[in-house]
Backbone as CSV, one residue per row, in Angstrom:
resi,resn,N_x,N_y,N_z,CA_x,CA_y,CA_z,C_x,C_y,C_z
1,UNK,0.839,-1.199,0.000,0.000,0.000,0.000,0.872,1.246,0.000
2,UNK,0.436,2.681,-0.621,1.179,3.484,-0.786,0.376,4.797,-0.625
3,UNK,0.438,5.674,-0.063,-0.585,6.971,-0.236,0.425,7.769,-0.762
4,UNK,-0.550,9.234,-1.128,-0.293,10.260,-2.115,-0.757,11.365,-1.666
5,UNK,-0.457,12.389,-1.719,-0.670,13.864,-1.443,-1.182,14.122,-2.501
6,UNK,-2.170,14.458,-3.324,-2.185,15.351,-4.343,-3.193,16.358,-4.422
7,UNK,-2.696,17.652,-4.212,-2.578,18.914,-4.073,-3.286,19.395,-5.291
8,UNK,-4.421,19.955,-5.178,-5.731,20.536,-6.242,-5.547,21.804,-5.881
9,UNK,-4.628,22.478,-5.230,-4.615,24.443,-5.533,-5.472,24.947,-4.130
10,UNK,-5.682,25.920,-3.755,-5.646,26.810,-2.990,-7.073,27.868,-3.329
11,UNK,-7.975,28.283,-2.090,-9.102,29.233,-2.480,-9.121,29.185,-1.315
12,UNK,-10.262,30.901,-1.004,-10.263,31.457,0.352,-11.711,31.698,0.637
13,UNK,-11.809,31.857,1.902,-13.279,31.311,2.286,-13.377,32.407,3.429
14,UNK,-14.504,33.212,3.970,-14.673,33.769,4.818,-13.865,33.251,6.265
15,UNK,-13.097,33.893,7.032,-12.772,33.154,8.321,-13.402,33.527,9.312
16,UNK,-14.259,34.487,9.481,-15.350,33.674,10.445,-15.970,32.859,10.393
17,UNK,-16.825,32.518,9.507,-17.224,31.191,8.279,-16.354,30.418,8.791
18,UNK,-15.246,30.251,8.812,-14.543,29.001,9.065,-14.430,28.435,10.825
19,UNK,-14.639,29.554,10.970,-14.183,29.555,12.748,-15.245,29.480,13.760
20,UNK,-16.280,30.150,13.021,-17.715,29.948,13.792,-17.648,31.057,14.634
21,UNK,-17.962,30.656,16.173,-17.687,31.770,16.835,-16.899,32.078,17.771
22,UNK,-15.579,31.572,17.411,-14.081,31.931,17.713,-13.658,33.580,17.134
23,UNK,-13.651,34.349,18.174,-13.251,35.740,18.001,-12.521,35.865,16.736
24,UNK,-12.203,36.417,16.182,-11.212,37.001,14.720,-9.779,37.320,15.915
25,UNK,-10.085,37.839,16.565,-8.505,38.051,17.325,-7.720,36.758,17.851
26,UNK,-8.663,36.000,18.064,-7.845,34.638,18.222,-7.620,33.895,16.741
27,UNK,-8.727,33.296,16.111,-8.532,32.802,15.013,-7.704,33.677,14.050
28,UNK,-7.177,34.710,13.718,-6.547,35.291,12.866,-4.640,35.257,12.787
29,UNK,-4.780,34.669,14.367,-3.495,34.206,14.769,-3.085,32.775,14.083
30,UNK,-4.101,31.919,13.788,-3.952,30.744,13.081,-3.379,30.553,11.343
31,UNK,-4.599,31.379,10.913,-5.049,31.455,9.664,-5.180,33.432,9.004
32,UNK,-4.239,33.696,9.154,-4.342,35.541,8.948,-5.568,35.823,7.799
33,UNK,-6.044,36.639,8.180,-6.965,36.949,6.845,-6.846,38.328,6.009
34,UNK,-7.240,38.636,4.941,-6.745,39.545,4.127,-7.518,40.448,4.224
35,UNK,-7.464,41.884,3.328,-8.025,43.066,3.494,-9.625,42.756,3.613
36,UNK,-10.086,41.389,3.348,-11.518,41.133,2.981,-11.744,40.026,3.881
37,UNK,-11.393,39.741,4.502,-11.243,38.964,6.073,-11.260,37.707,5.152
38,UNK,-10.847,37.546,4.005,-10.803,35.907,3.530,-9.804,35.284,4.459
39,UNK,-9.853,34.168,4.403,-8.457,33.114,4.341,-8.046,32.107,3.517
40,UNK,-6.610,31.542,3.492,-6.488,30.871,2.305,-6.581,29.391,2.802
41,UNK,-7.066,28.419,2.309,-6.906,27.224,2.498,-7.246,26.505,1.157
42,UNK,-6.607,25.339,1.521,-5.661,24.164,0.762,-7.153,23.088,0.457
43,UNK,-6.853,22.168,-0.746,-8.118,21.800,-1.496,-6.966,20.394,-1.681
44,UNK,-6.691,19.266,-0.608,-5.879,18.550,-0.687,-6.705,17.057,-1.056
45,UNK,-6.423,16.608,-1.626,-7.004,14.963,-1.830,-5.769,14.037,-1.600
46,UNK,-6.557,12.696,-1.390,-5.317,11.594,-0.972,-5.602,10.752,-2.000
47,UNK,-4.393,10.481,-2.438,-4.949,8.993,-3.419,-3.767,7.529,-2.666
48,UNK,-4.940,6.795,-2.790,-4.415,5.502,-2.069,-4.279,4.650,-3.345
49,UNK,-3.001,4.143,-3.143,-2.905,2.644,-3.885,-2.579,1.373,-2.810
50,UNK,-4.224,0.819,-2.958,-4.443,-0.284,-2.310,-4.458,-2.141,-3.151
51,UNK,-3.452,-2.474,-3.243,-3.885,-4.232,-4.414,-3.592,-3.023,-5.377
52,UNK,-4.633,-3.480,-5.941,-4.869,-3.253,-7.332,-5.902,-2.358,-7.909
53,UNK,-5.902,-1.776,-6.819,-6.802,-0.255,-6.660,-6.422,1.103,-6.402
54,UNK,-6.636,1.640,-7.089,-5.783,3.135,-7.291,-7.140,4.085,-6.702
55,UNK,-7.548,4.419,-5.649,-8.605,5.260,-4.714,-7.791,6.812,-4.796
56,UNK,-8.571,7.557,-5.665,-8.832,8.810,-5.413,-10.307,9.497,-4.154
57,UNK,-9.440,10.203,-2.871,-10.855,10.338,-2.153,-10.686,11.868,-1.933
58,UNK,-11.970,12.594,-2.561,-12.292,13.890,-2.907,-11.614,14.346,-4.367
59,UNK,-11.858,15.519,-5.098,-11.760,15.666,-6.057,-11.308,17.314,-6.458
60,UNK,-11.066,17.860,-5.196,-11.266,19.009,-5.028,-12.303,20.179,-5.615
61,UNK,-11.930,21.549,-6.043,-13.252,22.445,-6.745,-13.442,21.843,-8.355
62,UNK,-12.602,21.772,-9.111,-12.840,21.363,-10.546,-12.423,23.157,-11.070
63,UNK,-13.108,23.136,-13.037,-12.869,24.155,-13.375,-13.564,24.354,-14.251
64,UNK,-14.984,23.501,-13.574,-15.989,23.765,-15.325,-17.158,25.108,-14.833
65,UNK,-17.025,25.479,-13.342,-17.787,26.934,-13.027,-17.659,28.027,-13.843
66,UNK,-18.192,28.672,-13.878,-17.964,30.322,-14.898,-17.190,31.343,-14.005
67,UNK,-16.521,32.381,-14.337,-15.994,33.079,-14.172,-16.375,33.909,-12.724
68,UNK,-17.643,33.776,-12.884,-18.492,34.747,-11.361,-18.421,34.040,-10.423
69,UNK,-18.629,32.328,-10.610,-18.568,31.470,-9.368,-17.035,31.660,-8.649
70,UNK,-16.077,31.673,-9.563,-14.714,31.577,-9.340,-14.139,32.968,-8.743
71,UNK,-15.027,33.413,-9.141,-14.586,35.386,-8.058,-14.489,35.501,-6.587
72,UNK,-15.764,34.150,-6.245,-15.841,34.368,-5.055,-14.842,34.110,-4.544
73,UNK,-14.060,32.770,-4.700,-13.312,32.108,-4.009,-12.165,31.929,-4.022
74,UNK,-11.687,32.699,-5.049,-10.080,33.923,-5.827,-9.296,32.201,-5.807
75,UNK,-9.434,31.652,-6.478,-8.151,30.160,-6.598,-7.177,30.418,-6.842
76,UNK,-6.158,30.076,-6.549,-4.446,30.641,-6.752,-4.272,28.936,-6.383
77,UNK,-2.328,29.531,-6.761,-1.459,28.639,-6.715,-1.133,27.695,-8.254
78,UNK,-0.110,26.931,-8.119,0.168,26.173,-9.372,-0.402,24.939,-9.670
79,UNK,-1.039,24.340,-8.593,-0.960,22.660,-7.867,-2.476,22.917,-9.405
80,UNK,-2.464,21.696,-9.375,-3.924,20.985,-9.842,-3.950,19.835,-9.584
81,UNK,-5.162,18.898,-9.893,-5.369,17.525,-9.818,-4.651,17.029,-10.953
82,UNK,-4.427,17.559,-12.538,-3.761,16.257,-12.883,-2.054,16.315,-12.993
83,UNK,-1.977,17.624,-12.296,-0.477,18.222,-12.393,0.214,16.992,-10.951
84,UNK,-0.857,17.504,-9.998,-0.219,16.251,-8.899,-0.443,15.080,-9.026
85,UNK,-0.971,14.304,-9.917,-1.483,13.046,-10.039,0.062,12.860,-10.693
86,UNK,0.176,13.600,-11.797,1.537,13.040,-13.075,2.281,13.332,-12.072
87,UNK,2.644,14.504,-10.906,4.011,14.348,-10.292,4.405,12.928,-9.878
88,UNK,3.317,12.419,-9.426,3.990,10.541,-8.990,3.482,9.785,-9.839
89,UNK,3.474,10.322,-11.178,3.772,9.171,-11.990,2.072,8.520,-12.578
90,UNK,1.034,9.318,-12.411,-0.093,8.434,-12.634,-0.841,9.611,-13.362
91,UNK,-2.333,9.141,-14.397,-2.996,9.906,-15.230,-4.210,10.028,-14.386
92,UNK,-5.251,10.433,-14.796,-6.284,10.425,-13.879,-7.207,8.914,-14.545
93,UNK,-6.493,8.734,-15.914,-7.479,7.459,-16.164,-6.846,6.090,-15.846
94,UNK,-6.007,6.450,-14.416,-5.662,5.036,-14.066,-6.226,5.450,-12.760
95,UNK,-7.345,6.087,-12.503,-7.910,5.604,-10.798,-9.138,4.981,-11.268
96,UNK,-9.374,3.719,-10.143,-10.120,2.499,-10.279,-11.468,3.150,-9.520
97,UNK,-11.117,4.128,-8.533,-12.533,4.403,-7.404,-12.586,5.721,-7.054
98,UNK,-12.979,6.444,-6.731,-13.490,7.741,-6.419,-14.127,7.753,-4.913
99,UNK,-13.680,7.968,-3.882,-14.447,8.262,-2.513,-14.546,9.425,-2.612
100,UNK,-16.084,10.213,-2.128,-16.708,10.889,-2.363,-16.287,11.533,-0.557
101,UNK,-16.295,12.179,-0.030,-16.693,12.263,1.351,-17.778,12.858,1.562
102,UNK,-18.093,13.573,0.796,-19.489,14.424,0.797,-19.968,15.255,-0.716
103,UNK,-20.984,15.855,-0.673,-21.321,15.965,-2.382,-20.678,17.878,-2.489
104,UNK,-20.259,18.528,-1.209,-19.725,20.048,-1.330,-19.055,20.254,-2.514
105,UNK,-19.122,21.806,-3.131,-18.170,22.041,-4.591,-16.782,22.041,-4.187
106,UNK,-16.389,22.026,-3.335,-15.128,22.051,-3.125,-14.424,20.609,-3.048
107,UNK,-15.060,19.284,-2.689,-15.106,18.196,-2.531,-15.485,17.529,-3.855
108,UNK,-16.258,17.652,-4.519,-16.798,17.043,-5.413,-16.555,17.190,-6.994
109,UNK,-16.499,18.623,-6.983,-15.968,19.673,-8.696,-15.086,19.004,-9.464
110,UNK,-14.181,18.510,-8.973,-13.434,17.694,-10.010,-13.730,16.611,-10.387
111,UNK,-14.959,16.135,-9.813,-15.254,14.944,-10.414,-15.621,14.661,-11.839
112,UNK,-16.246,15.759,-12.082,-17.103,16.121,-13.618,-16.651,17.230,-14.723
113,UNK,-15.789,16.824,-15.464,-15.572,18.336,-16.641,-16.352,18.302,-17.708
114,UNK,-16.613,18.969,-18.087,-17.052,19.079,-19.668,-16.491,18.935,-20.961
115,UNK,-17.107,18.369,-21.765,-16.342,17.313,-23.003,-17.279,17.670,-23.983
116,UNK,-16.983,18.301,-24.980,-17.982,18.427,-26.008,-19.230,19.112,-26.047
117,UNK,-19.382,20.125,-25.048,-20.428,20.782,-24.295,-21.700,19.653,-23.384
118,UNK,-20.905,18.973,-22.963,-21.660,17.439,-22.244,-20.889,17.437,-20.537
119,UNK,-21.153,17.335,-19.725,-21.270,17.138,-18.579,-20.843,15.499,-18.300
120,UNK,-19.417,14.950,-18.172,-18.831,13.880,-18.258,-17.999,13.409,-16.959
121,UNK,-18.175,12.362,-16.761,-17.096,11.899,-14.866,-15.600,12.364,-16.005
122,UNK,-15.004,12.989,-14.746,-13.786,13.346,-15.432,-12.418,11.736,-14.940
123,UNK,-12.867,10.628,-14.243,-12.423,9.734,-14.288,-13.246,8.578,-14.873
124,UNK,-12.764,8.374,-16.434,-13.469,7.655,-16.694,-13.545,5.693,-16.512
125,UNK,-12.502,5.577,-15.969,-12.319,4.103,-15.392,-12.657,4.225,-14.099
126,UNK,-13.196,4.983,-13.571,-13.330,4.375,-12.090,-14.889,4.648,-11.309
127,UNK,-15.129,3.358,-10.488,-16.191,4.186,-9.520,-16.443,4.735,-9.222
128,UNK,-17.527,5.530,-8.575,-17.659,6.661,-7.918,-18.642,6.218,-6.597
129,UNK,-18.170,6.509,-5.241,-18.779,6.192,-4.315,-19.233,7.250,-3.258
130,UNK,-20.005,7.597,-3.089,-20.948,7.869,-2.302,-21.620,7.001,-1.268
131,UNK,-22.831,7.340,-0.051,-23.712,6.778,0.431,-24.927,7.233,-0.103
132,UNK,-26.561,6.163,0.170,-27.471,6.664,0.079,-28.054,7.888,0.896
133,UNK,-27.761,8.006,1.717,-28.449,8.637,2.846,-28.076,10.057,2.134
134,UNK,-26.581,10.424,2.324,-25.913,11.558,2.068,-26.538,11.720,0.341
135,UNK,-26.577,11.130,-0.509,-26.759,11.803,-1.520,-28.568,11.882,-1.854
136,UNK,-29.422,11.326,-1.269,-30.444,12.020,-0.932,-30.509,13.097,-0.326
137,UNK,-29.614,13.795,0.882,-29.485,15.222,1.568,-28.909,15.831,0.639
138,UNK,-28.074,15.417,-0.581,-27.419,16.695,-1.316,-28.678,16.602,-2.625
139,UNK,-29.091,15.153,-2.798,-29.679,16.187,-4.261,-31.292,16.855,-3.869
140,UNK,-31.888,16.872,-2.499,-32.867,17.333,-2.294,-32.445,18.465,-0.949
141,UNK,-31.446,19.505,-1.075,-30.894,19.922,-0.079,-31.775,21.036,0.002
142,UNK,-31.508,21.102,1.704,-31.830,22.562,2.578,-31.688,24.020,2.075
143,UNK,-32.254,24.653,2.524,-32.289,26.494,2.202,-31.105,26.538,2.572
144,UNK,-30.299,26.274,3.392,-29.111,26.554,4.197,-28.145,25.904,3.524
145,UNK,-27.757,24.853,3.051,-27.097,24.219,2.342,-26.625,23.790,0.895
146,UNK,-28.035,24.319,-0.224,-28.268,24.189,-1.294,-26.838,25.020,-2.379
147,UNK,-26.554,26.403,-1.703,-25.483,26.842,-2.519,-24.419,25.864,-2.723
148,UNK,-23.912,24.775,-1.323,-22.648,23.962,-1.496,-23.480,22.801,-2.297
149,UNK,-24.458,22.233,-2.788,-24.919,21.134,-3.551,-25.222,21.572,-5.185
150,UNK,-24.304,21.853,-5.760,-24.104,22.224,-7.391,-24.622,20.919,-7.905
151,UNK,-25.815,21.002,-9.056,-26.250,19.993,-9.780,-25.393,18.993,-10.719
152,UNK,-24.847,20.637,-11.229,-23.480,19.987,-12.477,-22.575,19.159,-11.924
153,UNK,-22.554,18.967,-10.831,-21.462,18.419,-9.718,-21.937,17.225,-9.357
154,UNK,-23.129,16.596,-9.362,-23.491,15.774,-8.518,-24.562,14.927,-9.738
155,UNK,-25.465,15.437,-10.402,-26.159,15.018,-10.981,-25.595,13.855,-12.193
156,UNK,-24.859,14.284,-12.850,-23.634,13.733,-13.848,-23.212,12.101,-13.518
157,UNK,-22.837,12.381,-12.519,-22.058,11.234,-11.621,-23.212,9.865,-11.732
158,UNK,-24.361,10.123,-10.804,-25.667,9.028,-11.473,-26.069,9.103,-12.594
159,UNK,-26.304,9.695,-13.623,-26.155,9.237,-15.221,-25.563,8.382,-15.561
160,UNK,-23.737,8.890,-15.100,-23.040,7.857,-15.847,-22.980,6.448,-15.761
161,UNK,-23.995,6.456,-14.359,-24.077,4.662,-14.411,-22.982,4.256,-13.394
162,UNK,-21.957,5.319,-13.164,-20.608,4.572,-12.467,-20.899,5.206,-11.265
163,UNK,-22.103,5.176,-10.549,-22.108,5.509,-9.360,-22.446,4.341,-8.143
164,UNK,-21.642,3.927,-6.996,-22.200,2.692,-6.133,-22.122,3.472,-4.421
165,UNK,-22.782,3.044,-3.696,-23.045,3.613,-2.900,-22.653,2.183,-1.443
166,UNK,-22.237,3.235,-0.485,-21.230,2.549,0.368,-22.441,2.360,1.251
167,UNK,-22.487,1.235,2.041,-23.031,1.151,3.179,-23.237,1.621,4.295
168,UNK,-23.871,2.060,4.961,-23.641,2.919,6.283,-23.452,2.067,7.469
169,UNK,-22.533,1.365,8.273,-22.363,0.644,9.323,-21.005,0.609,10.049
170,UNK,-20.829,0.584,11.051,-19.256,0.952,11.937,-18.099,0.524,11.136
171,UNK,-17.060,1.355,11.161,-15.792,0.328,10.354,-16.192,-0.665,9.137
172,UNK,-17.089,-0.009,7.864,-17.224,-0.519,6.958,-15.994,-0.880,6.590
173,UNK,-15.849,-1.738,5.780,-14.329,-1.835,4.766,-14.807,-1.737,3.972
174,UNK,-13.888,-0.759,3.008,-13.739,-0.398,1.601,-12.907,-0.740,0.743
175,UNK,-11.197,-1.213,1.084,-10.884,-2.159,0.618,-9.919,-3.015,1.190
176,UNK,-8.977,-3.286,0.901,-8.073,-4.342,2.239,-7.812,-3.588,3.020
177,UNK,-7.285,-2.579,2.780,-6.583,-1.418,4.224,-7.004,-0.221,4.730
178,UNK,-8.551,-0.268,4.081,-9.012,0.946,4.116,-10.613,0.698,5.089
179,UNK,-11.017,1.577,5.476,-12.288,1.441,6.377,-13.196,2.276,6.474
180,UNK,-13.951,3.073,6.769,-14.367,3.928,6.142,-15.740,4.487,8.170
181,UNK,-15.384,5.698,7.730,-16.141,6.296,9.358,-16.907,6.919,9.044
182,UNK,-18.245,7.030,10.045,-19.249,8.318,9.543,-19.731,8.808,10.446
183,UNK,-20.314,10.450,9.857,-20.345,11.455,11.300,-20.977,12.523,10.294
184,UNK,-21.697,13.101,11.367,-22.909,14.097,10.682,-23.005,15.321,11.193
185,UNK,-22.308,15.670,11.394,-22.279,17.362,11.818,-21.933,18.139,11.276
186,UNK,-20.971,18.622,10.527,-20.487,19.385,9.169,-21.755,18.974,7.598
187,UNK,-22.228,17.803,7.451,-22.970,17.476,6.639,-23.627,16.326,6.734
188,UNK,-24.906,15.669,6.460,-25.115,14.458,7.091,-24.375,13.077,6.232
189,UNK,-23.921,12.209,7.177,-23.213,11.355,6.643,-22.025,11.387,5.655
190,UNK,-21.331,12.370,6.325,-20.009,12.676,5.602,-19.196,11.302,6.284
191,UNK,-18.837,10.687,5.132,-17.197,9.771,5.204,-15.713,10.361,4.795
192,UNK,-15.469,9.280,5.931,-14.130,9.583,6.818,-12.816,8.405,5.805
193,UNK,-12.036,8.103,5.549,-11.215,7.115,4.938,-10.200,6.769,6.207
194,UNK,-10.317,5.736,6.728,-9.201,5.400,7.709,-8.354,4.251,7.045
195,UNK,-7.436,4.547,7.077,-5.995,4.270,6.439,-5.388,3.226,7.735
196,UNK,-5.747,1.516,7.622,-4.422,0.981,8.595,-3.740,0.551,8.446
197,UNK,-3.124,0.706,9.274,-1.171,0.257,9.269,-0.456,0.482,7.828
198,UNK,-0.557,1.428,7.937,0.338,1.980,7.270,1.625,2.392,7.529
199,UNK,2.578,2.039,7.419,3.860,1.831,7.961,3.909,1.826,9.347
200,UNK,3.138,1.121,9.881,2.814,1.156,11.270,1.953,2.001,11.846
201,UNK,1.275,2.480,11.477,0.629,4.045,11.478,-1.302,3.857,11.084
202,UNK,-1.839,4.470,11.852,-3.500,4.681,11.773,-3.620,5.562,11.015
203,UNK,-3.841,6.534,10.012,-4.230,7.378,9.283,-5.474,7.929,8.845
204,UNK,-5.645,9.041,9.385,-7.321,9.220,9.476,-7.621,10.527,8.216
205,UNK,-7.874,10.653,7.171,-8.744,11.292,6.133,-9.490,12.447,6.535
206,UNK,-9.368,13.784,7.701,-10.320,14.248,8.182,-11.733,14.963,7.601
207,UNK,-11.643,15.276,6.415,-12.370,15.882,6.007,-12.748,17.526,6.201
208,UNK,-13.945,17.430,6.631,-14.286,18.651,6.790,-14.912,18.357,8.789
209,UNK,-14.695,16.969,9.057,-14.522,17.124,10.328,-13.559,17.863,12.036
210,UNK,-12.367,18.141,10.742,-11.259,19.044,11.344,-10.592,19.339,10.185
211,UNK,-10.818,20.661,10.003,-10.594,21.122,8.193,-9.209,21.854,8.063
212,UNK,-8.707,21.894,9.635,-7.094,22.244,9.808,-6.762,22.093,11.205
213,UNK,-5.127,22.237,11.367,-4.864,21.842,12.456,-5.427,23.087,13.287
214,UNK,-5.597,24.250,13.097,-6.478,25.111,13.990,-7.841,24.837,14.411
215,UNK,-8.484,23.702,13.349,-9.444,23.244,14.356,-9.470,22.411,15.370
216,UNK,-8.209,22.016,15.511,-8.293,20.673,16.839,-9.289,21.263,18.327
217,UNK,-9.050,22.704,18.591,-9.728,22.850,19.903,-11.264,22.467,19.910
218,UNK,-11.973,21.866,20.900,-13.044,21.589,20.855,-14.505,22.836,20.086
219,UNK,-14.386,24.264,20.936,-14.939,24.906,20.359,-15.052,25.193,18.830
220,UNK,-13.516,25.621,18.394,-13.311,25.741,17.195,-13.997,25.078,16.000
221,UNK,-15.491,25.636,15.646,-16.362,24.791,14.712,-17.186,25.743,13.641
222,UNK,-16.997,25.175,12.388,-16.861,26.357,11.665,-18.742,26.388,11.398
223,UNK,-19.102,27.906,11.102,-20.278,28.217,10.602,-21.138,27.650,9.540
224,UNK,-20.551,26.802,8.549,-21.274,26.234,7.613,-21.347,24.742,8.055
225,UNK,-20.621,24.040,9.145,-22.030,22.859,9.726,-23.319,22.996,10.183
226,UNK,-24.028,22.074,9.806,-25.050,22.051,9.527,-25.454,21.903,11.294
227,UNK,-25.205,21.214,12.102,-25.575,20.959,13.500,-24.021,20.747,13.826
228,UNK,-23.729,21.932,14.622,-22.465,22.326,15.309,-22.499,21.660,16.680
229,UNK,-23.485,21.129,17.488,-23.437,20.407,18.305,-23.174,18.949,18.441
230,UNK,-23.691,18.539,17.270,-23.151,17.511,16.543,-21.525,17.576,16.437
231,UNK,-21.580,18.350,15.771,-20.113,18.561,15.215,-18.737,18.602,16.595
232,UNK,-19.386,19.189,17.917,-18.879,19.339,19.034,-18.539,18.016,19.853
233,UNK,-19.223,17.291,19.860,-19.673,15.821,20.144,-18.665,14.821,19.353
234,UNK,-18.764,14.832,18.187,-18.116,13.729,17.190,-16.771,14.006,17.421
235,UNK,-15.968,15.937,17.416,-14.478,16.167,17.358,-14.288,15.055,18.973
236,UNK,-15.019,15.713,19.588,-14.395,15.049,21.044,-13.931,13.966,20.894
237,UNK,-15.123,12.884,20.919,-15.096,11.513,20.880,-13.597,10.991,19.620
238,UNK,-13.623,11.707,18.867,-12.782,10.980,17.404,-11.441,11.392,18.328
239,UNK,-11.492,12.898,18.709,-9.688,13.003,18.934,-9.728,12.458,20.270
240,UNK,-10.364,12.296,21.525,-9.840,11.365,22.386,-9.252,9.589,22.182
241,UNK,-10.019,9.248,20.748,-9.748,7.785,20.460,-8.780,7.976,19.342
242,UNK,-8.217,9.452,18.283,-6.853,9.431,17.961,-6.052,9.685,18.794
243,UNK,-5.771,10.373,20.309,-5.426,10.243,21.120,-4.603,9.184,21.648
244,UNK,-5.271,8.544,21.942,-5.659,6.625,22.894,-4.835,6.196,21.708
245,UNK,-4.875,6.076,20.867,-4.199,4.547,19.243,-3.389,5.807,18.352
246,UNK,-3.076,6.929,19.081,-2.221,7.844,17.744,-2.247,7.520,16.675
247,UNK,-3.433,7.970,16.191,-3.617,8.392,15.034,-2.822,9.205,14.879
248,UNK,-2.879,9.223,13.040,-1.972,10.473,12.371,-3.621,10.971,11.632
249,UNK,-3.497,12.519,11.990,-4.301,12.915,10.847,-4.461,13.628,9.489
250,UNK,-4.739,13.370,8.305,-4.581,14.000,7.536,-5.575,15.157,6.987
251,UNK,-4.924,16.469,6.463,-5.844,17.532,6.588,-5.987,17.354,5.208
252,UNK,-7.147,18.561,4.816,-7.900,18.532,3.263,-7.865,19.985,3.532
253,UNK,-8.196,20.767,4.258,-7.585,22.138,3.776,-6.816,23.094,4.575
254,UNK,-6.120,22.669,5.373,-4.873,22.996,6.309,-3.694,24.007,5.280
255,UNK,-3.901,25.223,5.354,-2.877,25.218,4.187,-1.586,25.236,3.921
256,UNK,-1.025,24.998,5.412,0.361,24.867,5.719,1.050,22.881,5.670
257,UNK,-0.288,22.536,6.462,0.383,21.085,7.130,0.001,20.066,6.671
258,UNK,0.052,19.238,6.680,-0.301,17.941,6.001,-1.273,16.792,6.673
259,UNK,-0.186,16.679,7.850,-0.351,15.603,8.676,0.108,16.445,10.116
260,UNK,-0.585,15.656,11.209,-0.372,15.984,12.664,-0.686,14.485,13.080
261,UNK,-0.135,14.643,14.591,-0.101,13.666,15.963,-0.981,14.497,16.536
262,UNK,-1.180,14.138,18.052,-2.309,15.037,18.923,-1.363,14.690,20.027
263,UNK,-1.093,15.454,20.977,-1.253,15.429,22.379,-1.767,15.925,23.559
264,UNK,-1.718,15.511,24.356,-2.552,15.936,25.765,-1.941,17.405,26.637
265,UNK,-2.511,18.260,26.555,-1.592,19.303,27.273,-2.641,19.886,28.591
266,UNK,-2.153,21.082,29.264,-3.291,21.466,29.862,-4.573,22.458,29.275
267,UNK,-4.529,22.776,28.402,-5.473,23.339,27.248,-6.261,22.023,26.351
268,UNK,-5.559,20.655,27.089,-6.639,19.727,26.047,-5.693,19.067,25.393
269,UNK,-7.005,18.336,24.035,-6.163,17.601,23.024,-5.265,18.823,21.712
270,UNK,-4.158,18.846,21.530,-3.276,19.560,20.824,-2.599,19.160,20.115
271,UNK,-2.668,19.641,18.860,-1.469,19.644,17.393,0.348,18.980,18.459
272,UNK,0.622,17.655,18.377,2.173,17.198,18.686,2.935,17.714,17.465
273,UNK,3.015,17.100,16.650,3.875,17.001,16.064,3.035,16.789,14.117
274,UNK,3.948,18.220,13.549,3.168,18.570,11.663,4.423,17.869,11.319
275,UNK,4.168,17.064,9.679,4.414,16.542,8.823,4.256,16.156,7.425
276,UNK,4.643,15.891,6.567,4.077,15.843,5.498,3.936,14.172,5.448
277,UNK,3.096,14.014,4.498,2.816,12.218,4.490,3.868,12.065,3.758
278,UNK,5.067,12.132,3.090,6.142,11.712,2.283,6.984,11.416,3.312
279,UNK,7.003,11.651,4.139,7.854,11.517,5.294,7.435,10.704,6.235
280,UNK,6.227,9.769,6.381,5.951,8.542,6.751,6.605,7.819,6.199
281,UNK,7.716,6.618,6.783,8.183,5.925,6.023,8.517,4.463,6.595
């Protein structure tokens, strides 16, 4: 088994929005924000090669939006999905599976480009996985939620026929080394990818369940979950049991770090020790 960093570019997002209701004088110490109180964060996907399975999980924003969608969220940087895919050596039409963690444009956008003025999976050899539950909440979504559930994004994907849907039950397995967690507070039934033993090592996929290492503090919960109490509940429980079995976790939009340890201090559970996953070895 082998994991992958690959790095889909950079966009900025309100940071109170991100922080919830963590003062700007504290949170700004984390994550600085610009003349427009944005901040920048990182649009990271992991690709696992498991057997004989090449798992891409998330897809980052994509680039088939128009020009106005893309204002909001100012994208910079060099990285893309197939720029980091070829850095280690792979195309995008050698991934076998697609883990979905949730149906958000930022999560999902690259799944689908446009081909001929047609709306096409932009991996065309591979699965695409989702749950039922969750993609009933995205394609019939809330007043509150509906801007992050883009049609072009989601709709495509069941057309093509290459859509299968994961089971919802504890420590599903997904494939020999992979397992799969779920938790509903940022979105309902967002999946988690847990990575074991990996060079000796637990590896946890966070998602948008801890969307950087500035979210480790318990409060720290950003404004666009959907039930933040939820969301309060699940961080606990997950980082006391990465805690307990040190976990390593991996971030999706951290825009500095990669990977963290946790330790116990008198302020709580806390960022030990940043890393990049190339440096698991």
């Amino acid at each position: 088994m082998k994991l992958y960093s690959i790095n889909t570019g950079y966009f900025k997002l309100d940071g109170g929005a991100m922080f919830g209701v963590v003062p700007k004088s504290i949170w700004n110490k984390l994550n600085p924000a610009d003349e427009n109180n944005l901040c920048t964060w990182a649009m990271r996907c992991l690709l696992i090669e498991d057997g004989n399975r090449l798992i891409l999980t998330d897809t980052g924003i994509g680039n088939k939006q128009d020009a106005k969608f893309f204002s909001h969220y100012y994208l910079h940087g060099d990285d893309t999905l197939d720029k980091s895919l070829a850095r280690h050596g792979f195309h995008r039409n050698d991934i076998t599976d697609v883990l979905l963690t949730h149906l958000h444009f930022d999560h999902v956008g690259g799944a689908i480009v446009v081909e001929k003025n047609k709306m096409a999976p932009a991996f065309k050899n591979a699965t695409y996985w989702s749950n039922e539950q969750h993609w009933q909440w995205a394609i019939k979504p809330n007043d509150r939620e509906k801007a992050s559930f883009l049609k072009e994004n989601i709709q495509p994907i069941q057309d093509s026929g290459k859509l299968k849907f994961i089971e919802i039950r504890e420590d599903i397995a997904f494939s020999d080394n992979v397992t799969i967690r779920f938790v509903n507070g940022h979105t309902h039934a967002m999946m988690l990818p847990q990575i074991n033993n990996y060079n000796g090592r637990t590896l946890v996929y966070v998602a948008d369940l801890l969307p950087s290492v500035g979210h480790i503090p318990i409060p720290y919960v950003m404004a666009y979950d959907m039930f933040p109490l939820t969301t309060l509940q699940e961080k606990k429980a997950f980082l006391q049991e990465a805690l307990q079995n040190n976990f390593t976790l991996f971030f999706e939009h951290d825009p500095l770090y990669e990977c963290c340890t946790l330790q116990m201090t008198e302020r709580g559970i806390r960022m030990k020790e940043v890393f990049k996953l190339e440096e698991i070895g």
